[in-house]
C-alpha beads as a LAMMPS data file, in Angstrom:
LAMMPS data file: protein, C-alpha beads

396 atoms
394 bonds

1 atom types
1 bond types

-500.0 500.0 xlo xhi
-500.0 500.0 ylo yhi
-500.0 500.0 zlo zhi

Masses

1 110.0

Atoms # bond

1 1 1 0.000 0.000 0.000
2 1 1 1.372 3.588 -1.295
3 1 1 0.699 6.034 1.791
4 1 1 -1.090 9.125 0.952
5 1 1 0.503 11.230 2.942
6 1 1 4.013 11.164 3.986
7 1 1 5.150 13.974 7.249
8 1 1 9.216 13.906 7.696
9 1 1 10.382 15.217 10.907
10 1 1 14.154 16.537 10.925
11 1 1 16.727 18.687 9.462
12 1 1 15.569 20.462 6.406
13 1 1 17.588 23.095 4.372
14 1 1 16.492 26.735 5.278
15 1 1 18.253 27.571 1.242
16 1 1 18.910 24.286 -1.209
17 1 1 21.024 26.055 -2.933
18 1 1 23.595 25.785 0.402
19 1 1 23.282 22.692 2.312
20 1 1 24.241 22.481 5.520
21 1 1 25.890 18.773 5.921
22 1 1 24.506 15.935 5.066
23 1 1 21.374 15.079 6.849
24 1 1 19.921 18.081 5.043
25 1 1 20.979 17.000 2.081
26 1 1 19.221 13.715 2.446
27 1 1 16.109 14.881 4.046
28 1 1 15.797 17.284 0.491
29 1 1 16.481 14.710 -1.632
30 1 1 13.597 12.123 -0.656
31 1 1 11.307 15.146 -0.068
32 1 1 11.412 15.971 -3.318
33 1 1 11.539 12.258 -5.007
34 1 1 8.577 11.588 -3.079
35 1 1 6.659 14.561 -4.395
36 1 1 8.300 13.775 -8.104
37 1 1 8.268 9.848 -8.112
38 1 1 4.600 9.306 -5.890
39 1 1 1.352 10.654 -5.721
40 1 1 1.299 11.358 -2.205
41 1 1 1.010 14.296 0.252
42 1 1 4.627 15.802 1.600
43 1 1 4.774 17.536 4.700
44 1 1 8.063 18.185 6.657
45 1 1 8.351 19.569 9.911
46 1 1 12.422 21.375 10.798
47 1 1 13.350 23.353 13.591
48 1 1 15.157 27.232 13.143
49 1 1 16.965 28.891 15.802
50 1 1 14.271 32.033 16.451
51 1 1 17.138 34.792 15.898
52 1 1 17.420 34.002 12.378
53 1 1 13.904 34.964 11.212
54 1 1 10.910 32.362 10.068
55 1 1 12.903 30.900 6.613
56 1 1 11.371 31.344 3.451
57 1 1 9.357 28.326 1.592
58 1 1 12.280 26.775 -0.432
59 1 1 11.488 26.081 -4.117
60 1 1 10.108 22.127 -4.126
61 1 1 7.147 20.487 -6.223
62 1 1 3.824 22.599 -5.551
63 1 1 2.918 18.223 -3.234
64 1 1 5.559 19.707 -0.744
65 1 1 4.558 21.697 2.516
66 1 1 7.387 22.948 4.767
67 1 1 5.919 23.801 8.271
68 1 1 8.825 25.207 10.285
69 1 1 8.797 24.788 14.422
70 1 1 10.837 27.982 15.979
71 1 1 14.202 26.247 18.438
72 1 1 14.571 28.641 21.051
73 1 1 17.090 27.254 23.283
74 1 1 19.079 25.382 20.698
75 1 1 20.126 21.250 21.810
76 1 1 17.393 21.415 24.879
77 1 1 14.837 22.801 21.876
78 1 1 11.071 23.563 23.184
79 1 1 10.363 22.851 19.578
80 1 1 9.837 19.266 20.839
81 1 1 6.651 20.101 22.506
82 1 1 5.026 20.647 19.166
83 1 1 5.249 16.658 18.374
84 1 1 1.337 15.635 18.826
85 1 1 0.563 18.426 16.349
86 1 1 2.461 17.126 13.611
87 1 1 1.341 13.560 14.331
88 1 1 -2.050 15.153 14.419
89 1 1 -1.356 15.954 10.325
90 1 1 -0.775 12.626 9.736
91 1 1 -3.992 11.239 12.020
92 1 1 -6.150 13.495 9.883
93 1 1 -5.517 10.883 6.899
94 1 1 -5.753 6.744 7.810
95 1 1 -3.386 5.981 4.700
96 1 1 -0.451 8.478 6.461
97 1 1 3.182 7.610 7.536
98 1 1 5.171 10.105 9.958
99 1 1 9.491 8.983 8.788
100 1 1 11.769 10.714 11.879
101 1 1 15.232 11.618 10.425
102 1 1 17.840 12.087 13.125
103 1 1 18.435 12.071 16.728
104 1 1 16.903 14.883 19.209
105 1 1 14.334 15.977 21.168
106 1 1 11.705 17.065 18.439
107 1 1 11.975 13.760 16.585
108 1 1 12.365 11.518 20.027
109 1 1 8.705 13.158 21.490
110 1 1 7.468 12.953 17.799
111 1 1 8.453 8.698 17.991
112 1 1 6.778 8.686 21.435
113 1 1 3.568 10.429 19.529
114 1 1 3.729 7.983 17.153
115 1 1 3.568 5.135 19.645
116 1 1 0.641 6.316 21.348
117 1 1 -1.016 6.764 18.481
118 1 1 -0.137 3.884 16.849
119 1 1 0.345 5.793 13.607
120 1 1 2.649 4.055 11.368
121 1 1 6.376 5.424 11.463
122 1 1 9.683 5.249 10.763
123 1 1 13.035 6.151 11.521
124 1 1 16.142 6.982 9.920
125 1 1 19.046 6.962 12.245
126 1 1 21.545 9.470 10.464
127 1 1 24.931 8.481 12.572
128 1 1 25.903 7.086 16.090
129 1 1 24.489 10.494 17.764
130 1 1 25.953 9.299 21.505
131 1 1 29.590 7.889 19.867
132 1 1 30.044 11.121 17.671
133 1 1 28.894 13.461 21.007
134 1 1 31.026 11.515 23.426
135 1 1 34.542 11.837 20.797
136 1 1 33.643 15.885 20.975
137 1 1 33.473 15.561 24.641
138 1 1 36.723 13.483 24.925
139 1 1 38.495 16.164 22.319
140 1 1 36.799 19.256 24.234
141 1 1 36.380 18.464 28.123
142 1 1 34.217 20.819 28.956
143 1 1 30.619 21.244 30.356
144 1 1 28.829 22.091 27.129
145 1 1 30.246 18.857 25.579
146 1 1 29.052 16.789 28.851
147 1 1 25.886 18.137 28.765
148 1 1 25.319 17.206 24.743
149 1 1 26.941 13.693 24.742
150 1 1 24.592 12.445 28.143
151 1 1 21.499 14.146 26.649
152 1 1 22.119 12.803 22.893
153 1 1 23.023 9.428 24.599
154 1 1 19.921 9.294 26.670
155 1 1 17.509 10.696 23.793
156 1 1 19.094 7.751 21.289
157 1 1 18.547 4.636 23.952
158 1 1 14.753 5.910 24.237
159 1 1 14.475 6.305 20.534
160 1 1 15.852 2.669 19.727
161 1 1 13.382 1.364 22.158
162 1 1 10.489 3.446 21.050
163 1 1 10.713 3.389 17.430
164 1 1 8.510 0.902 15.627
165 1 1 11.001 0.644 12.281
166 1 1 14.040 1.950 11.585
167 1 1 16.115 2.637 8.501
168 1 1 20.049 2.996 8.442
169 1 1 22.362 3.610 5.869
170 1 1 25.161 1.109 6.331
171 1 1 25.510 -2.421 7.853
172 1 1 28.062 -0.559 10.244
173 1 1 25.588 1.216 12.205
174 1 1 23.413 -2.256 12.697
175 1 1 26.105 -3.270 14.635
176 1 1 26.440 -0.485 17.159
177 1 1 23.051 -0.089 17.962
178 1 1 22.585 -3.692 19.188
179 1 1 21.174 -7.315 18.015
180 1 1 17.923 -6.986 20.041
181 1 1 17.069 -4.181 17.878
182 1 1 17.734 -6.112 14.468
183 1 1 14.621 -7.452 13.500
184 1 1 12.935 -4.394 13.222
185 1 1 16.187 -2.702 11.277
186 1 1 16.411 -1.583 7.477
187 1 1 19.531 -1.277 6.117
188 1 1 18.664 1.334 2.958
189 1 1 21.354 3.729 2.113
190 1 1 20.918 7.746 1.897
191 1 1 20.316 8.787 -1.941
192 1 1 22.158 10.866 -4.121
193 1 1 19.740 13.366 -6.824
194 1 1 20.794 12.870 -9.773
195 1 1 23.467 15.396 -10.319
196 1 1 24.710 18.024 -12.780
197 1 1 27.033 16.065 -15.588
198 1 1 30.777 17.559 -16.097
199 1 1 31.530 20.736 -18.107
200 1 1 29.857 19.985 -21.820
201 1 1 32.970 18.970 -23.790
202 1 1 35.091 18.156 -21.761
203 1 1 36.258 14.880 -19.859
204 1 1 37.589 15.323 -16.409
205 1 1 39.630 12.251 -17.099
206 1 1 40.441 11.227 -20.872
207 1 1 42.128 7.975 -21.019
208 1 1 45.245 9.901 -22.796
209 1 1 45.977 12.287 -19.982
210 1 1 49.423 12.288 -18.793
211 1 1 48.281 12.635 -15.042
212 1 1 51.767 11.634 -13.832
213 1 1 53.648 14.064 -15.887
214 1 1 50.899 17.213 -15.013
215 1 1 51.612 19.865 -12.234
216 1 1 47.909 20.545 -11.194
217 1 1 45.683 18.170 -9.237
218 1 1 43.018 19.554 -7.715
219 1 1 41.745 17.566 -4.346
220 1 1 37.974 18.607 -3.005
221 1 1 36.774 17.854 0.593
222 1 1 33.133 18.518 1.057
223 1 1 31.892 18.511 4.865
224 1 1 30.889 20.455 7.869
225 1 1 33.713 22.738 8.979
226 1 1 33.560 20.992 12.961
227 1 1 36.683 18.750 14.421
228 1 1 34.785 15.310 13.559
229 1 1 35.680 15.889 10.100
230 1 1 39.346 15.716 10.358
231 1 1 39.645 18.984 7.691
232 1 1 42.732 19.828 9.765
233 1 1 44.688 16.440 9.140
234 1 1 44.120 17.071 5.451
235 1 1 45.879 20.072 5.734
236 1 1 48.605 18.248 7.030
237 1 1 48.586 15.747 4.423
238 1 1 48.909 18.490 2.033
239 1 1 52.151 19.676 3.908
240 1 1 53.990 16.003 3.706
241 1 1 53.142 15.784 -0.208
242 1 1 54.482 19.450 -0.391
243 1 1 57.653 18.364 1.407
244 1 1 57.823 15.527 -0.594
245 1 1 57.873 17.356 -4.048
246 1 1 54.337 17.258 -4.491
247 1 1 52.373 19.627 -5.408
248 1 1 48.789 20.059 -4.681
249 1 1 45.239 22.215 -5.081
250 1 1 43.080 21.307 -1.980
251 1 1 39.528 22.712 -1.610
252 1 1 37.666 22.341 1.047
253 1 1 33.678 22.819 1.143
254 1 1 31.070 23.190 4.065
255 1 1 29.208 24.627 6.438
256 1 1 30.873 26.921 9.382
257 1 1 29.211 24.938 12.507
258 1 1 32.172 26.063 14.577
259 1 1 34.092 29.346 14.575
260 1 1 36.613 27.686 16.479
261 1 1 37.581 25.054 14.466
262 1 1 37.426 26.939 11.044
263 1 1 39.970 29.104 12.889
264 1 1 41.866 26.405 13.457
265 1 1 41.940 25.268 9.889
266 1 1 43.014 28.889 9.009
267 1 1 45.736 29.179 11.220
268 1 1 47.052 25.315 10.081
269 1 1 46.749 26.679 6.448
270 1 1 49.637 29.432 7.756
271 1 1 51.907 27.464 10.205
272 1 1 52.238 25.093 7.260
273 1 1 52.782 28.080 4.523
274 1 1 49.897 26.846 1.817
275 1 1 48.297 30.093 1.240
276 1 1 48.581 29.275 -2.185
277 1 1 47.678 25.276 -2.182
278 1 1 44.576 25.039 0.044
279 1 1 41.267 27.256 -0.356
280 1 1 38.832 26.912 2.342
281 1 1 35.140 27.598 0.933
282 1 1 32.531 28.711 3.595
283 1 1 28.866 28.313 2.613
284 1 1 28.768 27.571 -0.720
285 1 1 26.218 27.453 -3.186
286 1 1 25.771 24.018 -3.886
287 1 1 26.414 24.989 -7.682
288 1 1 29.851 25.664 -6.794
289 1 1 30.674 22.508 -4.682
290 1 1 29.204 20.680 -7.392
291 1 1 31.575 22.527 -10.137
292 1 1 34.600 21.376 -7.409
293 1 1 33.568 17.934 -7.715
294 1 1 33.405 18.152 -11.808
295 1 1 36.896 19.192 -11.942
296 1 1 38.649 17.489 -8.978
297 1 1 41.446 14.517 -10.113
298 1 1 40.155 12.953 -6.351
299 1 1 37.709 13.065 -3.500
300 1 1 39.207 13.473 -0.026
301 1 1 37.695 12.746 3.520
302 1 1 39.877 12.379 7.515
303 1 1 36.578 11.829 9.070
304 1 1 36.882 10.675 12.727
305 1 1 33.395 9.008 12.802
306 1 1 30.558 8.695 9.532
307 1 1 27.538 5.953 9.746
308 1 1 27.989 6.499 5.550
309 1 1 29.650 9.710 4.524
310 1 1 26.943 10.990 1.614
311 1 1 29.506 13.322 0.261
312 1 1 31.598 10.263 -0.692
313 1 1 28.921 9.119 -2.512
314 1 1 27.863 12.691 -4.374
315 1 1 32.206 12.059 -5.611
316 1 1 31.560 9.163 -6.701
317 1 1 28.705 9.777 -9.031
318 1 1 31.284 12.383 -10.503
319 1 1 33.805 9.135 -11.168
320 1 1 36.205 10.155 -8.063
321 1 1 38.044 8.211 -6.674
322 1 1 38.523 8.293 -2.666
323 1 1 40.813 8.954 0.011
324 1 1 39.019 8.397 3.526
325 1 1 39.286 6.794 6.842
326 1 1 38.891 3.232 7.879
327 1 1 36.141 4.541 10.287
328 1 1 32.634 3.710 11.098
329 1 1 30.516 3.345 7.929
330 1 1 33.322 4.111 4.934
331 1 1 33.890 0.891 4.436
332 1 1 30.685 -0.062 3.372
333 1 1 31.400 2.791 0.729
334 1 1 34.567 3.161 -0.110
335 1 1 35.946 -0.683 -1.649
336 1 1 39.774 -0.614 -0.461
337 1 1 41.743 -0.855 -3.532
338 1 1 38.854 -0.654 -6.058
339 1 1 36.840 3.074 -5.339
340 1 1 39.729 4.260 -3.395
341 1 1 41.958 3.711 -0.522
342 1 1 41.258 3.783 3.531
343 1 1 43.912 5.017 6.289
344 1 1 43.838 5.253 9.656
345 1 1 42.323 8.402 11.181
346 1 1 44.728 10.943 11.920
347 1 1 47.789 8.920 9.969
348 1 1 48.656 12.341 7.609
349 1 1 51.694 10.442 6.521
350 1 1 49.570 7.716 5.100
351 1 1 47.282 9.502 3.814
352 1 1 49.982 11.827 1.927
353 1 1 50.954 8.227 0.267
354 1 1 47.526 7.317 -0.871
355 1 1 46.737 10.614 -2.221
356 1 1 49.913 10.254 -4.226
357 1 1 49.722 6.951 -5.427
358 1 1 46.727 7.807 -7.103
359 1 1 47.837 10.815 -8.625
360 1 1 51.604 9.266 -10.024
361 1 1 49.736 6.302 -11.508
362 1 1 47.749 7.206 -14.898
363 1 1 45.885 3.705 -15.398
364 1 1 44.770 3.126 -11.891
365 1 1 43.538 6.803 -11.557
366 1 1 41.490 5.997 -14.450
367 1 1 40.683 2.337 -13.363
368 1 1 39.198 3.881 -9.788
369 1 1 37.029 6.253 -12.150
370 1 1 35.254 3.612 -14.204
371 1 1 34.949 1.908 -10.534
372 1 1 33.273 5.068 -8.621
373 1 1 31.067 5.592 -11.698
374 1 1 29.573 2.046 -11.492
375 1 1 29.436 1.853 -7.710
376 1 1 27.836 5.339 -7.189
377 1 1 24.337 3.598 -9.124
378 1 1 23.482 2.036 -5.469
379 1 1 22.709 5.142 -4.391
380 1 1 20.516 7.208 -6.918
381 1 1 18.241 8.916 -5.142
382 1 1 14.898 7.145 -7.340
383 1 1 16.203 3.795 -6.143
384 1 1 17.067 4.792 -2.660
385 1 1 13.060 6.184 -2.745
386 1 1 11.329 2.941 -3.903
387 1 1 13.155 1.017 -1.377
388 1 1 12.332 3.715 1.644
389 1 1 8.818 3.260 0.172
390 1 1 8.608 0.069 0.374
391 1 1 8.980 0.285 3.773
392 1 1 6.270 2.797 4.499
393 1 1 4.048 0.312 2.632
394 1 1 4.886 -2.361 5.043
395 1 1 4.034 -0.003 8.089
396 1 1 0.581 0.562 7.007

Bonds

1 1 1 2
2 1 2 3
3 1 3 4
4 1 4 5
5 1 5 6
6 1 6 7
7 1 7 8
8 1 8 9
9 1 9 10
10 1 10 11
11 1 11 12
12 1 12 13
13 1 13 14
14 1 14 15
15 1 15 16
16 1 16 17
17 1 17 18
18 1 18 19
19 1 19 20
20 1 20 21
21 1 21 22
22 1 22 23
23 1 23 24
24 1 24 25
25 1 25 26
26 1 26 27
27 1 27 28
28 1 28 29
29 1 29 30
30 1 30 31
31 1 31 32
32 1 32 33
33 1 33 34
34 1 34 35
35 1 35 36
36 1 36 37
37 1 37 38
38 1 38 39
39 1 39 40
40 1 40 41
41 1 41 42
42 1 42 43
43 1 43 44
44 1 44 45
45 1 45 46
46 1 46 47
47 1 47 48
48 1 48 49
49 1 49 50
50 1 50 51
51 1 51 52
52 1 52 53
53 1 53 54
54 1 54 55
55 1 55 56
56 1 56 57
57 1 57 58
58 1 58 59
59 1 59 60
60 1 60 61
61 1 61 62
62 1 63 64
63 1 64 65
64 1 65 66
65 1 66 67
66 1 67 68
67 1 68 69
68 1 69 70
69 1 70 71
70 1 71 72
71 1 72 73
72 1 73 74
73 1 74 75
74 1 75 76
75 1 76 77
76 1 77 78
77 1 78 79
78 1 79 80
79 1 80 81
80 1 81 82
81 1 82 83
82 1 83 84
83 1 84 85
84 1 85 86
85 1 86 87
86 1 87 88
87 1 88 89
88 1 89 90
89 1 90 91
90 1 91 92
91 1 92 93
92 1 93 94
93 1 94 95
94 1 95 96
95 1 96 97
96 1 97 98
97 1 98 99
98 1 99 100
99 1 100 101
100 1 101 102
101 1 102 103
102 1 103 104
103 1 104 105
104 1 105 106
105 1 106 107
106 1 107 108
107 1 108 109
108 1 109 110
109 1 110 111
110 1 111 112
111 1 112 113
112 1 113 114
113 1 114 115
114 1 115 116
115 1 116 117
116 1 117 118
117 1 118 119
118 1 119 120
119 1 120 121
120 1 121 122
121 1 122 123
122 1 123 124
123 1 124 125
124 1 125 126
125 1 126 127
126 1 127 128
127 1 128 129
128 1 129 130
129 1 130 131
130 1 131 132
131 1 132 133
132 1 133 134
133 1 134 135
134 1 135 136
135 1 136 137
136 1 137 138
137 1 138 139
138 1 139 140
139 1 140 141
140 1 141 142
141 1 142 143
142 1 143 144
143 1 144 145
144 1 145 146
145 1 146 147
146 1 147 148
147 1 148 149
148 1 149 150
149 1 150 151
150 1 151 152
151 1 152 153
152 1 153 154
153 1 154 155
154 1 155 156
155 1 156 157
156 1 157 158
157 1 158 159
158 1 159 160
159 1 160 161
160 1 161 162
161 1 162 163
162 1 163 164
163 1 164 165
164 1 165 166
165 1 166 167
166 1 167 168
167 1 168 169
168 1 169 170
169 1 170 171
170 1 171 172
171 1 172 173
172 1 173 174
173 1 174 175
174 1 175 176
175 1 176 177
176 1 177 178
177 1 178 179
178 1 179 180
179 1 180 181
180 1 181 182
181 1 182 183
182 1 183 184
183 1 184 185
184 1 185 186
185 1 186 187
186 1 187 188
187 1 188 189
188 1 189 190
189 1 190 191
190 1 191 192
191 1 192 193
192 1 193 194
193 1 194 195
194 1 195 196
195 1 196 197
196 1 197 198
197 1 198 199
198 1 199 200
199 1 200 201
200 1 201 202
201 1 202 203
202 1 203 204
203 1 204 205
204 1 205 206
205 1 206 207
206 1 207 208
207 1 208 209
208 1 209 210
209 1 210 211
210 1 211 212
211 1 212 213
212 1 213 214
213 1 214 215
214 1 215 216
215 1 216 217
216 1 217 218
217 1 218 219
218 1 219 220
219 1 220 221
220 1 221 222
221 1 222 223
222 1 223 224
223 1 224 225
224 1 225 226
225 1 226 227
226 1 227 228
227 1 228 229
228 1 229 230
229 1 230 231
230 1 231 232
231 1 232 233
232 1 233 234
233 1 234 235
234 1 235 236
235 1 236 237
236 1 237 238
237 1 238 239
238 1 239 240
239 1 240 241
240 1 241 242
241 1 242 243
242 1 243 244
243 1 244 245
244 1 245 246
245 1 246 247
246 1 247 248
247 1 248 249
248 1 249 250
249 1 250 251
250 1 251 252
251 1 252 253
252 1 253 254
253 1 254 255
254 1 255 256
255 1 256 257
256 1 257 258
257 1 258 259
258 1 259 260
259 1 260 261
260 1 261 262
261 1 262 263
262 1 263 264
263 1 264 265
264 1 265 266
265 1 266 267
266 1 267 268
267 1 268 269
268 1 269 270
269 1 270 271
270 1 271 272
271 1 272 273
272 1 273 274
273 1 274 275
274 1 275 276
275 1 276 277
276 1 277 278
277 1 278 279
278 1 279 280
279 1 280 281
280 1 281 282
281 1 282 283
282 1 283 284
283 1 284 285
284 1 285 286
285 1 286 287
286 1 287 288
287 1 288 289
288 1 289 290
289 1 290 291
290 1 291 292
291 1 292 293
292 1 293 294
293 1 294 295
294 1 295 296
295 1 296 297
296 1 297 298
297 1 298 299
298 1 299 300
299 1 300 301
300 1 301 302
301 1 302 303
302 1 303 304
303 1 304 305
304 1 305 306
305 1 306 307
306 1 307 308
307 1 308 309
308 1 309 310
309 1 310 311
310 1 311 312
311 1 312 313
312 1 313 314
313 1 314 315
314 1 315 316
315 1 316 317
316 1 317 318
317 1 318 319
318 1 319 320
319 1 320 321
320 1 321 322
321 1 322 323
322 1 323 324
323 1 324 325
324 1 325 326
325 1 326 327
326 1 327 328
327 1 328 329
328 1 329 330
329 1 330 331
330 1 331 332
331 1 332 333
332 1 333 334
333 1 334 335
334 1 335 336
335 1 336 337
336 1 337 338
337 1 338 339
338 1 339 340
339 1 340 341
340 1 341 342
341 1 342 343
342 1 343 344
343 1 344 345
344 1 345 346
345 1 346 347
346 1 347 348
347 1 348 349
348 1 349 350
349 1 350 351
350 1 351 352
351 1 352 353
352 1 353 354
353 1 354 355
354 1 355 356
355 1 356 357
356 1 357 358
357 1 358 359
358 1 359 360
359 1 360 361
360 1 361 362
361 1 362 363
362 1 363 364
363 1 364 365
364 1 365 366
365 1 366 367
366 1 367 368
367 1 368 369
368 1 369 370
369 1 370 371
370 1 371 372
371 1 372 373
372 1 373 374
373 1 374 375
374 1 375 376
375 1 376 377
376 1 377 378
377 1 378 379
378 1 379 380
379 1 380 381
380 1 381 382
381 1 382 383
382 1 383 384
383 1 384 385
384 1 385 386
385 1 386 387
386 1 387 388
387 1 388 389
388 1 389 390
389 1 390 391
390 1 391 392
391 1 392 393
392 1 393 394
393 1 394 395
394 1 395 396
């Protein structure tokens, strides 16, 4: 049975045209294959912090409603209180499924809502919430940090318990969250739109091109500008191939979650003299992170912690290869030798190697292309749809 009306609860981009990480970027993506690829009803509830003004309806099929909830106090958001209304949308139509993206106090009280109600649900787990809080606490040490790894660790326990079904995007997260929790467990990755092609005429890698003998390769790291990503250790990376000879571009994309850390990043960029090999990009338009990608020789990510990493995938669909850490969910994205190569997190040193392995050898640069192309199909947004549909189907 198709559902008729379809309410997501989560993250939702206040501007499409400049996502901020990855769970937004997700959440978009099936909102608007729903409203493109089905005939039913899209509603999504998101939270804004109240100082930056009630955002504007972003541009989506005419089927999509976006009903913002105002976050007043930020992690410990009041917004949560408004969870019976928006399970109240769904009541209103017998053929309705709520899907809860994320971990936090609107979508935990909106799972508890659900229960009560026994209105079909279900929920995407986007990431460990309680492993990624408690590695910020360990780096940080102080009370803020505390305070967000208990609370995110408490509000993920009650969610696993209280949701009915739940979606994840890699095997790797079924195994942290426990085998009592298995049977009710969907492994279904998070979707990729289908993106802009390369430059029209031009081929980002022809088979002729002397990669070894060239002087520019550009490297592009897409991600939220916080510690967890690791863009720091890139920098790094960038300073070993420098000593080495080696020349690099590295660009770095995202968000600015933390003023701290991009500061950090800044100052690295100096102590290591690469004003004029790494460009750090805040806030985006997406046009121009997708224009990085087009041109890029490879894809580069020193996570610390990803459940899937959907920027990996986005590189992929361009025919990137990868460089990222043997962490978490990579893994299950990134095939060793084949789509790219894994190091250890915070090993610059090895990562320096990988990144020039690929670039001083012509025919496996090009081999890891063909590869990235054919691997990035498993996660095309219309297939990644049917399957999350399929599920609603079997909650009704």
């Amino acid at each position: 049975m198709t559902p008729g009306t379809v309410v997501l609860v989560g993250p939702y981009p206040r501007d499409p045209s400049r996502m901020r990480g990855g769970v937004e970027a997700s959440v978009y993506g099936l909102t608007t294959q729903l409203a493109l690829s089905t005939r039913a009803r899209v509603i999504v509830y998101s939270t804004y912090k109240g100082a930056e003004g009630v955002p504007q309806q972003p541009a989506a099929p005419s089927s999509v409603e976006v009903r913002w909830l105002k976050r007043p106090l930020g992690v410990l958001s009041l917004s949560g209180l408004f969870a019976p209304r928006i399970i109240l949308a769904a009541i209103r139509n017998p053929k309705s499924v709520v899907h809860i993206h994320s971990t936090g106090v609107l979508e935990l009280l909106s799972l508890l809502a659900c229960r009560l109600t026994r209105r079909p649900h279900v929920w995407t787990i986007h990431g460990i919430a309680s492993k990624e809080f408690k590695s910020g606490w360990i780096a940080r040490r102080d009370l803020r940090s505390l305070l967000k790894y208990v609370l995110y660790a408490l509000v993920e326990k009650i969610s696993l318990t209280a949701a009915g079904s739940i979606i994840v995007d890699t095997p790797y997260v079924v195994s942290q969250i426990g085998r009592a929790l298995q049977g009710k467990v969907t492994v279904i990755p998070q979707g990729v739109p289908v993106l802009p092609p390369s430059p029209s005429g031009t081929d980002r890698y022809p088979e002729t091109r002397d990669y070894a003998g060239g002087s520019h390769h550009e490297l592009v790291a897409v991600g939220v500008m916080e510690p967890r990503k690791g863009h720091h250790l890139l920098i790094r990376s960038v300073a070993a191939l420098r000593d080495r000879g080696v020349r690099v571009q590295l660009g770095i994309y995202g968000a600015a979650s933390d003023p701290t850390y991009l500061q950090l990043m800044k100052d690295h960029v100096t102590q290591y003299q690469l004003e004029d090999d790494v460009r750090i990009h805040v806030d985006r338009p997406r046009n121009q992170v997708l224009a990085a990608l087009a041109r890029a020789t490879v894809f580069v990510l020193h996570s610390r912690e990803e459940s899937q990493g959907i920027a990996l995938c986005e590189a992929m669909t361009y025919g990137l290869p990868c460089v990222a850490t043997r962490v978490g969910g990579i893994p299950h994205v990134v095939a060793e030798g084949r789509t790219g190569f894994l190091v250890d997190y915070s090993d610059t040193e090895g990562f320096a190697d990988a990144i020039q392995r690929l670039i001083k050898d012509d025919a496996l640069l090009v081999k890891m292309r063909h590869a990235s192309q054919e691997a990035s199909t498993a996660y095309e947004i219309g297939t990644v749809t049917r399957r999350v549909v399929d599920t609603y189907s079997s909650t009704l």
